[in-house]
ZAMARGU-4260 file (C-alpha; in steps of 0.2 Angstrom, whole numbers, plus 5000, padded with zeros to 4 digits):
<rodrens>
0) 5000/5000/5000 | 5006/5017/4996 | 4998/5036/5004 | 5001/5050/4992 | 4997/5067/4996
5) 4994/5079/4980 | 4997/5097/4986 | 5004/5115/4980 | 5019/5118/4987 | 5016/5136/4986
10) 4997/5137/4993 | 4990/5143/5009 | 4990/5124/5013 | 5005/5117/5012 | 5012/5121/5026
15) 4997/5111/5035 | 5002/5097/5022 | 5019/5095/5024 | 5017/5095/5043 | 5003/5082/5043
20) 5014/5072/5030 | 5030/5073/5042 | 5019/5070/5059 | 5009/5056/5051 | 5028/5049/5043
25) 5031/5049/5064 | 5018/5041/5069 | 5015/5025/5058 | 5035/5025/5050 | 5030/5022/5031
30) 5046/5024/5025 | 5046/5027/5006 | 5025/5023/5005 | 5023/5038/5010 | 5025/5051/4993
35) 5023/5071/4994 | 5018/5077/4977 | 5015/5094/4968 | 5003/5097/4957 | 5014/5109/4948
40) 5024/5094/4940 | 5019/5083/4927 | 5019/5066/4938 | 5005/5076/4951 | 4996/5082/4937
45) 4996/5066/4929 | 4990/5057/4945 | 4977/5069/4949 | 4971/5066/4932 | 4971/5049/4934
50) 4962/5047/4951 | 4949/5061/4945 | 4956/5073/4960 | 4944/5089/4960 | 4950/5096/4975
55) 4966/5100/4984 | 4975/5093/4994 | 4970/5079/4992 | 4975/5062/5000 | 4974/5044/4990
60) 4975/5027/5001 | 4982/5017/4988 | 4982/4999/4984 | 4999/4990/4979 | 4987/4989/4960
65) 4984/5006/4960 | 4964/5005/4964 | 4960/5018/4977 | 4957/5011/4995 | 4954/5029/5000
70) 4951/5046/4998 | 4948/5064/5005 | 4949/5081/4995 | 4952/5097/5002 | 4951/5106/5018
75) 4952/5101/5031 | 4963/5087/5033 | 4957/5071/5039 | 4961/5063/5055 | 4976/5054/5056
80) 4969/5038/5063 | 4956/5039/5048 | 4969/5036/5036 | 4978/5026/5045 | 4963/5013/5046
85) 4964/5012/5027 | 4980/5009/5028 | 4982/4994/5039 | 4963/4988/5037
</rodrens>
């Protein structure tokens, strides 16, 4: 399984992202299945395209085949213990 976190880098937000991403990284030690992405490069655009994202940030619980397990778009953030449930259910 695999959390990806499409963001702006250079939104009001991101500063709430990033520090969810690092405290959630703490928490439940991920290690590389945990993947920051900006929407400004072509691989966020791409998989926001691809997963249909309307809404940003967005968070994707993903699958090790790629189907979405979970999903949340926009503010606010979910609770970390929401996405963790998706991850280890």
């Amino acid at each position: 399984m695999k959390l990806v976190i499409l963001y702006r880098p250079d939104s009001d937000h991101a500063s709430d992202v990033e520090s969810f991403a690092r405290d959630f990284q703490r928490q439940h030690d991920l290690g590389k299945k945990l993947e920051l992405q900006s929407l400004s490069t072509r691989d966020g655009a791409a998989t926001a395209s691809l997963y249909d994202v309307m809404s940003y940030p967005a968070i994707l619980v993903l699958a090790d085949n790629g189907s979405i397990l979970g999903m949340w778009q926009g503010v606010p953030l979910p609770l970390m213990a929401e996405v963790a449930a998706y991850l280890y259910g």
